[in-house]
C-alpha positions in Angstrom: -20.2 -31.9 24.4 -19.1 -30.1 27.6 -18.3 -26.3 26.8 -15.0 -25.1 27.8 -15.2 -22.3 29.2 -12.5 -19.2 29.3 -11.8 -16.7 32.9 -9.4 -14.2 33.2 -8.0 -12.8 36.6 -7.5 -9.7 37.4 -4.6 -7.9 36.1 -2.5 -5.5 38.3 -1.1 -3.4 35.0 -0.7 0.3 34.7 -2.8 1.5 32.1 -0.9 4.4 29.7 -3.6 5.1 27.6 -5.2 3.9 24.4 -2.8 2.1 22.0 -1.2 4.6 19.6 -0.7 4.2 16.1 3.0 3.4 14.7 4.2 6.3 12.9 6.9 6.6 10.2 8.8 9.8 9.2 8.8 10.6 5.6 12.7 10.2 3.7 13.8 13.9 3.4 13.5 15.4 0.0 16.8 16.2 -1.2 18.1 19.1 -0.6 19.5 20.1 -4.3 18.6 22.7 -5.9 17.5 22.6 -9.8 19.0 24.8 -11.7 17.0 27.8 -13.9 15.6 26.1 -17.2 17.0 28.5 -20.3 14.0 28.0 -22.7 13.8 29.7 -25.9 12.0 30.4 -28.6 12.8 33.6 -31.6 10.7 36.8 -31.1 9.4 35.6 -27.6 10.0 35.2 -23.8 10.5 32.4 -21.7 7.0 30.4 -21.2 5.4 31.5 -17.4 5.3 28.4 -15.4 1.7 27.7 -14.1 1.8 27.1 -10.6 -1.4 24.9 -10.5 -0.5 24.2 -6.5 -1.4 28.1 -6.0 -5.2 28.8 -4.9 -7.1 31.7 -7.4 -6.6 35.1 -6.0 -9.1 36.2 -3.3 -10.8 38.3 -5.6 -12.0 35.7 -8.0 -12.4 33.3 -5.1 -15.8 33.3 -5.2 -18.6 35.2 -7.6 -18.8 39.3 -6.4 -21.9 41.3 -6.5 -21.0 43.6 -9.3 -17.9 42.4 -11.5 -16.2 45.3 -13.4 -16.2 43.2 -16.3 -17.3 39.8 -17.4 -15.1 37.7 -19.2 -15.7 35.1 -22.0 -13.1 32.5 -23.4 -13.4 30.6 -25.6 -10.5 28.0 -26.5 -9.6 23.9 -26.6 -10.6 22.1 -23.5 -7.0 21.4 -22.7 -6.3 25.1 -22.4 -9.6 26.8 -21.5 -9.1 25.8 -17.9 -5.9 26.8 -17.4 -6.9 30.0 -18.6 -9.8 30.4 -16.2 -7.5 29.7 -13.3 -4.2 31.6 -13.8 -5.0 34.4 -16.3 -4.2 37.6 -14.8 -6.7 39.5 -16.2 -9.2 38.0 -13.6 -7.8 39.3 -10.6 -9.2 43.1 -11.6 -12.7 42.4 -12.1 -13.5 43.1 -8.2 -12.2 46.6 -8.7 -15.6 48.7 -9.1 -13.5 51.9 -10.0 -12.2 50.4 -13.2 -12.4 53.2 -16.0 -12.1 51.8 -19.9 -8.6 53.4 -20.6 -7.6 51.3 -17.8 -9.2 48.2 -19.0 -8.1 48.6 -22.6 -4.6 48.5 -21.3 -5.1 45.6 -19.4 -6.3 44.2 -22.1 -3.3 44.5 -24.1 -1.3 43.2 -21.8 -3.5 40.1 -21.4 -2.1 38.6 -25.2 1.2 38.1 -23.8 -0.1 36.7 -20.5 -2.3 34.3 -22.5 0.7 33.6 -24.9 2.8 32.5 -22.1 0.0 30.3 -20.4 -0.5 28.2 -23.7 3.0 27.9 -24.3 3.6 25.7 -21.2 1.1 23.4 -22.6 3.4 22.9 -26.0 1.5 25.7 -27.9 4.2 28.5 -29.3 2.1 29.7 -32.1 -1.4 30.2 -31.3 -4.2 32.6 -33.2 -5.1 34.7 -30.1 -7.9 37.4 -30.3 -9.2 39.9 -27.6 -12.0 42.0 -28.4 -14.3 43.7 -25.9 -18.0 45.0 -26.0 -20.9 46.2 -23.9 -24.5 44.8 -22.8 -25.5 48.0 -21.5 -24.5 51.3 -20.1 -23.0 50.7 -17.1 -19.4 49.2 -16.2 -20.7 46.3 -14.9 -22.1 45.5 -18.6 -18.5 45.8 -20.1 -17.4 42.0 -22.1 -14.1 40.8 -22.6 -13.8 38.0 -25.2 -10.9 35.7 -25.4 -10.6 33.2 -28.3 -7.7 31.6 -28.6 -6.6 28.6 -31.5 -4.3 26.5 -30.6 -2.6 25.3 -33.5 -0.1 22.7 -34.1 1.8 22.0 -30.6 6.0 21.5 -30.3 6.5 18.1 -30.5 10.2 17.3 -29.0 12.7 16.2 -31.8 15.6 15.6 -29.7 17.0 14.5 -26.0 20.6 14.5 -25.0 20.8 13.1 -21.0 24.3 14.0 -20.2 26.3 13.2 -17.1 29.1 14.6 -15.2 31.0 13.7 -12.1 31.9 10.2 -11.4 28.9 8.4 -12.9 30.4 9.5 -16.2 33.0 6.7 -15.9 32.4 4.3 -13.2 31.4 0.7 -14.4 29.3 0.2 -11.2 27.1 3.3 -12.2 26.4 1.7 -15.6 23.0 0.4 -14.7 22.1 3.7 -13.1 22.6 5.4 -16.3 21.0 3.3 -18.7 18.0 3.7 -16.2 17.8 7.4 -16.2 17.9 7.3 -20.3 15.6 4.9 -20.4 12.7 6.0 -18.2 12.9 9.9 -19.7 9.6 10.8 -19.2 9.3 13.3 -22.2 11.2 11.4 -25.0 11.8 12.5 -29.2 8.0 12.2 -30.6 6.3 13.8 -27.7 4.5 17.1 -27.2 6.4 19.2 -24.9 4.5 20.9 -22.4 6.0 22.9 -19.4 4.6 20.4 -16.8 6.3 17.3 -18.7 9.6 19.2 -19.2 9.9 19.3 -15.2 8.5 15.9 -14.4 11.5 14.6 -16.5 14.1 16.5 -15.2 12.6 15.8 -11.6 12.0 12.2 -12.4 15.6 11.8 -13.8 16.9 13.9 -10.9 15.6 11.7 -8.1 17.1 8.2 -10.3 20.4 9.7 -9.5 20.6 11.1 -6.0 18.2 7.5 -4.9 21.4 5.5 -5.6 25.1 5.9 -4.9 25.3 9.8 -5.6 22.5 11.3 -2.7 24.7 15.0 -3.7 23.6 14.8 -7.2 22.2 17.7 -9.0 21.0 19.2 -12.2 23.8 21.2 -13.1 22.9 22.5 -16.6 18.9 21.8 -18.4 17.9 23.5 -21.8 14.4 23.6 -23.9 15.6 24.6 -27.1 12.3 26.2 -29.1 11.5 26.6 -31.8 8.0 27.5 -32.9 8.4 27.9 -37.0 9.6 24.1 -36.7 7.4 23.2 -34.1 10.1 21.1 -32.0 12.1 21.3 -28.6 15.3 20.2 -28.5 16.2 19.2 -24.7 19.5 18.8 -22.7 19.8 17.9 -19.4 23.2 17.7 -17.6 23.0 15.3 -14.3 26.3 15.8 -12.2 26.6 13.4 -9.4 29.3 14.5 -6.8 30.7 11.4 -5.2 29.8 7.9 -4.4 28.7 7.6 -1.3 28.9 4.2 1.2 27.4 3.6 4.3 29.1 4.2 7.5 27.8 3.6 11.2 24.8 4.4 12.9 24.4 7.2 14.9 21.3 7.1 16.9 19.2 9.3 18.9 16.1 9.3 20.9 17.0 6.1 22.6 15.9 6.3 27.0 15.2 2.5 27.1 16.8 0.6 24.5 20.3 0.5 23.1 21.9 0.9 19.7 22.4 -2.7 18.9 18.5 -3.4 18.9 18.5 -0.3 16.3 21.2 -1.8 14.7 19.6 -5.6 14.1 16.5 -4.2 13.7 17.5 -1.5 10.4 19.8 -4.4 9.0 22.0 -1.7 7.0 25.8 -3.3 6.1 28.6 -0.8 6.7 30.3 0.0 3.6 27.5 -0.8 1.3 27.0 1.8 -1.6 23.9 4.6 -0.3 20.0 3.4 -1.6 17.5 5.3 -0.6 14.9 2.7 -0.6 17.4 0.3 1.8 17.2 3.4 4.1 13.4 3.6 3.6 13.5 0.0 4.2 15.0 0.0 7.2 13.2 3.3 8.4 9.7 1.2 8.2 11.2 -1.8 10.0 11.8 0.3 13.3 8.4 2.0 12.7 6.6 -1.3 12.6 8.9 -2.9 15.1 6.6 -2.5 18.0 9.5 -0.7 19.8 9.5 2.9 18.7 6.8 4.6 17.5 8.9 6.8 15.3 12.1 6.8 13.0 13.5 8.6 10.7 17.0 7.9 8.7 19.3 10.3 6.4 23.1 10.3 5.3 25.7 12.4 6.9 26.5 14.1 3.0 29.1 16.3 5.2 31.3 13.4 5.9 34.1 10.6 4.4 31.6 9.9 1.6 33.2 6.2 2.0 31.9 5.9 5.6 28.9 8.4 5.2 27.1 7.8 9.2 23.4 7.1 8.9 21.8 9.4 11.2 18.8 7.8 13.1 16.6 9.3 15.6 13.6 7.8 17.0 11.0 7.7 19.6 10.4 5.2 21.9 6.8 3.5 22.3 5.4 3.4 25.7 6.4 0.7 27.8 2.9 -0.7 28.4 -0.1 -0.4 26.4 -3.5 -1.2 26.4 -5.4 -1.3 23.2 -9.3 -2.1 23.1 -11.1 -3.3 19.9 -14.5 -3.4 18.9 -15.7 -4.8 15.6 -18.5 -6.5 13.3 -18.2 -9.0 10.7 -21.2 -11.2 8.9 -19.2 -14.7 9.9 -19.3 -13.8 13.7 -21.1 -10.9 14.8 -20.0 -8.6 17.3 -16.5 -9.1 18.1 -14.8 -7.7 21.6 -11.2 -7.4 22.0 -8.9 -6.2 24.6 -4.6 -6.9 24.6 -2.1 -5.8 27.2 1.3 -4.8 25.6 4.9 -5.0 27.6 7.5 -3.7 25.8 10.2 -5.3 28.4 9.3 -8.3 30.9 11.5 -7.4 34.0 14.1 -9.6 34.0 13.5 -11.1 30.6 13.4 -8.3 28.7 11.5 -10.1 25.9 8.1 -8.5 24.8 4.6 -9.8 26.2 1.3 -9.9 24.4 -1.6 -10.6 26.4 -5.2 -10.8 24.2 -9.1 -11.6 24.8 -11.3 -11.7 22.1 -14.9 -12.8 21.9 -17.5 -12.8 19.0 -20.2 -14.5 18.6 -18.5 -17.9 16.7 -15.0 -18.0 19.0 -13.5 -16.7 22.2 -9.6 -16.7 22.7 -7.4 -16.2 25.3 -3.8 -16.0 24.1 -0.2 -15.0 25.8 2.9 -14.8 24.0 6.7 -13.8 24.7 9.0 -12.8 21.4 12.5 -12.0 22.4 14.7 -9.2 20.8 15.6 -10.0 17.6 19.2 -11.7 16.7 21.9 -10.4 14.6 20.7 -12.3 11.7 16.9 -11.0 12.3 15.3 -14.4 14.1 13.5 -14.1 17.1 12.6 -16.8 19.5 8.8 -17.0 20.8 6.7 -19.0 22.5 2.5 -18.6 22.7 -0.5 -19.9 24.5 -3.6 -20.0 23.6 -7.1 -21.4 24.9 -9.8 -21.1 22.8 -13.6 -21.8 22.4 -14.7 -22.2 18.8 -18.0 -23.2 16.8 -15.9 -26.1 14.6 -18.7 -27.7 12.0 -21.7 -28.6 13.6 -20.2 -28.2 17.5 -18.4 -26.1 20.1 -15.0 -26.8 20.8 -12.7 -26.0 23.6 -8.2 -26.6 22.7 -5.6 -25.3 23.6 -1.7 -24.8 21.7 1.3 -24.4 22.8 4.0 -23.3 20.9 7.5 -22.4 20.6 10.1 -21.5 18.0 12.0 -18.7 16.1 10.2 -16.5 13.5 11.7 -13.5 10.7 10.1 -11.1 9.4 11.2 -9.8 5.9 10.2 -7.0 3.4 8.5 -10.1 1.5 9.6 -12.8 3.0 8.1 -14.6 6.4 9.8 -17.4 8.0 9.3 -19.7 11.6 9.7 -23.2 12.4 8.0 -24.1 15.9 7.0 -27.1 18.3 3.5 -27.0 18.3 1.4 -29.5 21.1 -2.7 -29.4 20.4 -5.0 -30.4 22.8 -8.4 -30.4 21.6 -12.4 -31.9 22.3 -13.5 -34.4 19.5 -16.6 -34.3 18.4 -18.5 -37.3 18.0 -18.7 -38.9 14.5 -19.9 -41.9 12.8 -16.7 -43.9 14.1 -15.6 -42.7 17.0 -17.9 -41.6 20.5 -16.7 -38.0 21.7 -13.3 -37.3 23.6 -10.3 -35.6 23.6 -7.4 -35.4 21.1 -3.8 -34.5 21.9 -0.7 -34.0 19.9 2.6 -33.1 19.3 4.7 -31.8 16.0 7.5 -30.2 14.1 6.0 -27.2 11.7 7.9 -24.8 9.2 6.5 -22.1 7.7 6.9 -18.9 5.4 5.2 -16.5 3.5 6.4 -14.9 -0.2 4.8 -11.6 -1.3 5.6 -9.9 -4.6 2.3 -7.2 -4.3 2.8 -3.9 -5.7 1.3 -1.8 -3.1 -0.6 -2.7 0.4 -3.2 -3.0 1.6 -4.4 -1.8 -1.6 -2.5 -4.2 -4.1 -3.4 -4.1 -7.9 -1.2 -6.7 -9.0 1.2 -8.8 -7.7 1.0 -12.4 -5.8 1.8 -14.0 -2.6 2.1 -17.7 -1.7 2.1 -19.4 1.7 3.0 -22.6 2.8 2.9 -24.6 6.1 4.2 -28.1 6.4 4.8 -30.4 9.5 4.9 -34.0 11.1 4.2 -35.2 14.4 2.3 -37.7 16.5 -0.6 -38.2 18.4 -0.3 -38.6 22.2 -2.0 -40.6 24.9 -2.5 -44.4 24.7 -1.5 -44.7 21.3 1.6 -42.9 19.4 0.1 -42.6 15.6 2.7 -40.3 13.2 1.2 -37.7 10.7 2.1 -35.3 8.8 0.3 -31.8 7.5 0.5 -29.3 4.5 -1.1 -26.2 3.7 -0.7 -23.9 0.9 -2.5 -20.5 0.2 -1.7 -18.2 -2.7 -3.4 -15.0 -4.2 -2.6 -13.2 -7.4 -3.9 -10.1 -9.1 -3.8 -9.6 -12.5 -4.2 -6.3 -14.0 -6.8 -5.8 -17.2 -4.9 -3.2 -18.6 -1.9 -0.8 -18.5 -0.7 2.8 -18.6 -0.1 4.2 -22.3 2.9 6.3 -20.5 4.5 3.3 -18.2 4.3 -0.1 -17.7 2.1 0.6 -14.2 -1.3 -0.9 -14.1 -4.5 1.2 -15.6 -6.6 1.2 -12.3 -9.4 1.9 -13.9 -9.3 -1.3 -16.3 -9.8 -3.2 -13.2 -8.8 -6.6 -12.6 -9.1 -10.2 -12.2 -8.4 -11.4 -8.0 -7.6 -15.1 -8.5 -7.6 -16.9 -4.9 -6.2 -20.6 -4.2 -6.0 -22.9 -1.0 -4.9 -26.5 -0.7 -4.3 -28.6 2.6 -4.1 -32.5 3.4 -3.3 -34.3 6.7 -1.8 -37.7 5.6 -2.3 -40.6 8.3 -3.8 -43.7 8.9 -7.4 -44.6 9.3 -8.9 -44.5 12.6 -6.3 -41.6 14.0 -7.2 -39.5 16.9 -5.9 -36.1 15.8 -7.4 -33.0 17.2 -9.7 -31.2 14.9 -7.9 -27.9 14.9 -5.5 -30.1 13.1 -8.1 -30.8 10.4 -10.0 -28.4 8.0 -13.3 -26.8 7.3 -14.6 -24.4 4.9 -17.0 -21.4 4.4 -17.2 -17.7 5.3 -15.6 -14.5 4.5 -12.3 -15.5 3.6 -13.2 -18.7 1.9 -16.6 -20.2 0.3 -19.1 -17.0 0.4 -22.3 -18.1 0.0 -22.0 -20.2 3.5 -21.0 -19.9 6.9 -17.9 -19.7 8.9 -16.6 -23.1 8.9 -19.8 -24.8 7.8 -18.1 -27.1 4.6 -16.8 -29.9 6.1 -17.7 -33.3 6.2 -21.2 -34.2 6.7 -21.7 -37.6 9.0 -24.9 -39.7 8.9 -26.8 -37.3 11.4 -26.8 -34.1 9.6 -24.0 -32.9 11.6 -20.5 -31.7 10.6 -17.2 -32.1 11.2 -13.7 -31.5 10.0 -12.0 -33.3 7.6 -7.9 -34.3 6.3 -8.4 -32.6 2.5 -9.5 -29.3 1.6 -9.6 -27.6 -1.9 -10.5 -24.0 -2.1 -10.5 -21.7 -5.0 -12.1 -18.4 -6.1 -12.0 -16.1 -9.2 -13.3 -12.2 -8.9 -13.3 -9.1 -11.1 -12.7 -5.8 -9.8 -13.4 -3.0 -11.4 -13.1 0.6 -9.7 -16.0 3.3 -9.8 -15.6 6.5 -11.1 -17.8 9.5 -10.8 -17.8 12.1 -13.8 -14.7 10.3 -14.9 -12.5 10.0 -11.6 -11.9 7.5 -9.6 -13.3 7.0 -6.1 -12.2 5.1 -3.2 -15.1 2.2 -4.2 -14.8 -0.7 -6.7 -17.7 -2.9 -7.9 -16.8 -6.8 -7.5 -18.1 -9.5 -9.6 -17.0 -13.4 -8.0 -17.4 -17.1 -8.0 -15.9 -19.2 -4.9 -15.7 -22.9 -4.4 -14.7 -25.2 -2.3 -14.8 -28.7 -0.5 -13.2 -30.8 2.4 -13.4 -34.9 2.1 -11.5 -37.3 4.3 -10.3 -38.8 1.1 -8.6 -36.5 -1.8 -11.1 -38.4 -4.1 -14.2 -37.5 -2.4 -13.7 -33.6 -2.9 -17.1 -32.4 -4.5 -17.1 -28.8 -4.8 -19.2 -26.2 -3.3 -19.9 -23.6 -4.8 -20.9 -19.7 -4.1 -21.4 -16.8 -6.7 -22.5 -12.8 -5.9 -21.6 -9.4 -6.4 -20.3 -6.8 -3.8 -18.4 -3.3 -3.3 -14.6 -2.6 -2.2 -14.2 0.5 -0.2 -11.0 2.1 0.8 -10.8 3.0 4.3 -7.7 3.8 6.4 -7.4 0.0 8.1 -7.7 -1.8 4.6 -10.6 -2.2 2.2 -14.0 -3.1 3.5 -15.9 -6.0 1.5 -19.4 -6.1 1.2 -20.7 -9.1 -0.4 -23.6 -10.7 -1.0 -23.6 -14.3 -2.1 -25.5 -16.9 -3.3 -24.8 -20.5 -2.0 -25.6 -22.8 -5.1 -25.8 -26.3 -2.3 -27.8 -23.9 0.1 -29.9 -22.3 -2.7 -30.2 -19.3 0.0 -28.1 -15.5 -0.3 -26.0 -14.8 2.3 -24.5 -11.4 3.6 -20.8 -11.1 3.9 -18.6 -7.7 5.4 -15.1 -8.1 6.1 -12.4 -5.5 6.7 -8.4 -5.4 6.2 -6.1 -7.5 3.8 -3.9 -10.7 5.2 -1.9 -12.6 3.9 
């Protein structure tokens, strides 16, 4: 078969630079301030917040030469390191001029500084003895011992969330405050402990000023103590200021474009009640946009609270870019890529994307123009794209044309385009080589419900692509074509203290993929209308693209049904009992493509491999055994699609 082969000219573009990464702003933390906590307890003082942010003092930073003191404690594990990190005692044994009279009164004031750290861990009535003695006769031989016995710890026996302001009363705020009761994070039955006591109020805090009421504050909290009864009693007092709705944007920052593009692009309805995670919403979509490398979003509080302006500001991305890849995969080797970006075609003013990739298994050469979106988010576009491609057993040159409108959503992907295919046919056990061409109608769209990306750890996603056309050239044959993909994650386990997934249970990665071309016998289609199997992404264990239908010769080529499906466990690996950014993978794939639904016989690959973390999505390293091929193969990919 006659290689196509791909040239570029040259292009007369002003090069800005290497392509720089897309940026978001972080939402502003809200600016309320919580009030003092009254906590008390009879005979004592308020419990001394640890601030575990807050390096050790210099002097303890690291071991010195000769230590006026040493120190020994002894004490639960849950307190003995909180002791070693904040107890003030440490900070004097540097000091080589330390006489005993002024450690013993150190030393007596080291009970209530001990008291006050074990209290913020629920303990109000611990057995705490100091004693000191020497190992020799000089200062340096001087021993401090702290022993300290916890007892029982203050469980919490009571919650009152109250609220003030108009959430108190308005029917639409119901939801909002069953929410905040319901998720309290340190409810009746619980052990209080300083750190839990703030993560409620801080928790229930940001519930309220996230949605409808961005003034909100904590306007009274008590921890009512008491140590003879070991249990808290806890009020918290949430007043809300008014409801706020969304006004206008006001935007800044903008040289090239105009407000209307930030406008379509944030998708933010005047007069709707304030959500922070709309704005945060809308904040990533002009980050990931393509046209502003920066944005950040926050409500005008100092305003008509029922036209509240959204204040935007931005910063334009270059006009031009150029962005050069290089990259490695099992599948296809070595793979080279350069694209040209235009943010603006003179006299289009719709976007142009101009890519060149080449590895060892395919080369491309693509262009594409997407216009600005619309006010209801669509965009037109239209692409071309030559490519060279090792399809089965052969090379393959095509080429596709299309053109349609595509949206984008938060989880939802949508386009419906003309597509024409021209492609080389291989030669098969019916038909001598040639050339294929046709032309068809396609929708599209994408649903994903993932928890988090590119790291999801539950969640799914399906995908489907369906179309009809018609073969051109001497004959005008109809088909039609359907392809679904969906992948799910199911978690092994979840958090005792919320309904989020235990990461380190791990969990099972199901995979699924379904296509079928229905015409009649004897069609010319082009193959890139037709499906194979294998690699990375779908059978491990065998090539890219080497499961397809094998013809009389040993050779193969593509075929109308595919069936693909794959089961893995992932389980995360933890050193001295934390987690790390690697998980260990355990995974069976098959797979099979027949020119009849009947004739699907499965392939199958199982292995092992490792997921690692890394700043462009995970990395996959697997290596697989091909049950058909009886041989292991060697598989690295890197990123998440879908």
């Amino acid at each position: 078969m006659k290689k196509l082969w791909l040239a570029t000219g040259c292009l007369l573009l002003p090069l800005f630079g290497l392509a720089q990464s897309v940026a978001q702003a972080d939402a502003d933390e809200d600016p309320a301030e919580i009030s003092q906590d009254s906590v008390t307890a009879p005979g004592d003082v308020e419990p001394f917040q640890a601030d575990t942010n807050t390096n050790p003092p210099p002097s303890i930073a690291a071991d010195v030469a000769a230590p006026a003191f040493a120190l020994n404690i002894t004490a639960p594990d849950d307190i003995k390191p909180l002791l070693e990190r904040h107890l003030d005692l440490l900070r004097y044994r540097s000091l080589t001029d330390l006489n005993d009279d002024e450690l013993n009164r150190l030393i007596d004031t080291a009970r209530l500084d001990v008291k006050k750290l074990v209290a913020t861990l629920g303990y109000f009535s611990p057995l705490i003895q100091i004693s000191r003695d020497s190992t020799g006769s000089t200062l340096a031989d001087r021993v401090v011992n702290i022993s300290v016995v916890a007892g029982e710890p203050v469980q919490v026996s009571q919650v009152q969330v109250g609220f003030a302001g108009p959430i108190a009363t308005e029917p639409e705020a119901a939801n909002q405050r069953a929410l905040i009761e319901a998720s309290w994070l340190l409810p009746a039955g619980n052990r209080f402990t300083q750190a839990g006591w703030s993560a409620a109020k801080q928790k229930a805090l940001s519930q309220l000023t996230s949605k409808r009421y961005p003034t909100g504050t904590l306007s009274a909290t008590s921890a009512d103590v008491d140590p003879v009864a070991q249990s808290a009693r806890l009020e918290v007092t949430l007043e809300s200021g008014p409801a706020y709705q969304l006004g206008a944007l006001v935007t800044t920052g903008l040289k090239r474009y105009d407000a209307e593009l930030v406008r379509r692009l944030a998708r933010l309805q005047p007069g709707s009640d304030f959500d922070l995670k709309e704005l945060v919403a809308a904040q990533q979509r002009l980050s990931s946009s393509g046209f502003f490398n920066s944005a950040f979003m926050q409500i005008d509080t100092t305003g008509d609270p029922q036209a509240a302006p959204v204040m935007v500001t931005v910063r334009e991305a270059r006009l031009q870019k150029i962005t050069l890849g290089l990259g490695a995969s099992s599948d296809s080797g070595v793979r080279f890529s350069a694209e040209h970006l235009h943010q603006q075609v003179p006299g289009l003013g719709w976007r142009a994307l101009n890519q060149i990739s080449v590895d060892r298994e395919t080369q491309t050469l693509s262009t594409e123009l997407t216009a600005p979106p619309n006010e209801d988010g669509w965009r037109w576009n239209t692409s071309l794209r030559l490519q060279n491609e090792r399809n089965g057993s052969f090379d393959m040159g095509s080429q596709r044309w299309l053109a349609g409108a595509s949206k984008a959503g938060d989880r939802i992907d949508r386009s419906y385009y003309l597509e024409y295919d021209r492609a080389d046919t291989p030669a098969t056990d019916t038909a001598p080589v040639g050339v294929a061409e046709s032309v068809s109608v396609n929708y599209a769209f994408t649903l994903r419900n993932f928890d988090t990306l590119p790291f999801a750890s539950s969640g799914w996603a399906l995908g489907l692509e369906v179309g009809g056309g018609t073969t051109l050239g001497r004959e005008h044959e109809p088909f039609s074509r359907v392809l679904t993909r969906w992948q799910s994650y199911l978690p092994l386990g979840k958090r005792a203290d919320s309904n989020s997934p235990d990461l380190r249970a791990g969990r099972l990665a199901f995979r699924a993929q379904v296509g079928a071309v229905v015409a009649q016998d004897g069609i010319n289609l082009p193959p890139t209308q037709l499906f194979l199997a294998g690699g990375s992404n779908s059978v491990r264990g065998y090539g890219l693209r080497t499961i397809g239908i094998t013809q009389s010769d040993g050779q193969v080529v593509a075929g109308r049904y595919l069936a693909i499906g794959s089961v893995e466990w992932q389980r995360p690996i933890t050193v001295k009992g934390k987690l790390t950014d690697w998980e260990g993978a355990l995974f069976i794939d098959a797979g099979s493509v027949a020119d009849k639904a009947t004739d699907l016989n499965a392939k199958v690959g199982v292995g092992a491999g490792v997921r690692w973390k890394t700043p462009v999505g995970p990395l996959q390293i697997d290596l697989a055994y091909g049950v058909a091929l009886k041989k292991l193969r060697l598989h690295l990919n890197v990123g998440f699609v879908f």
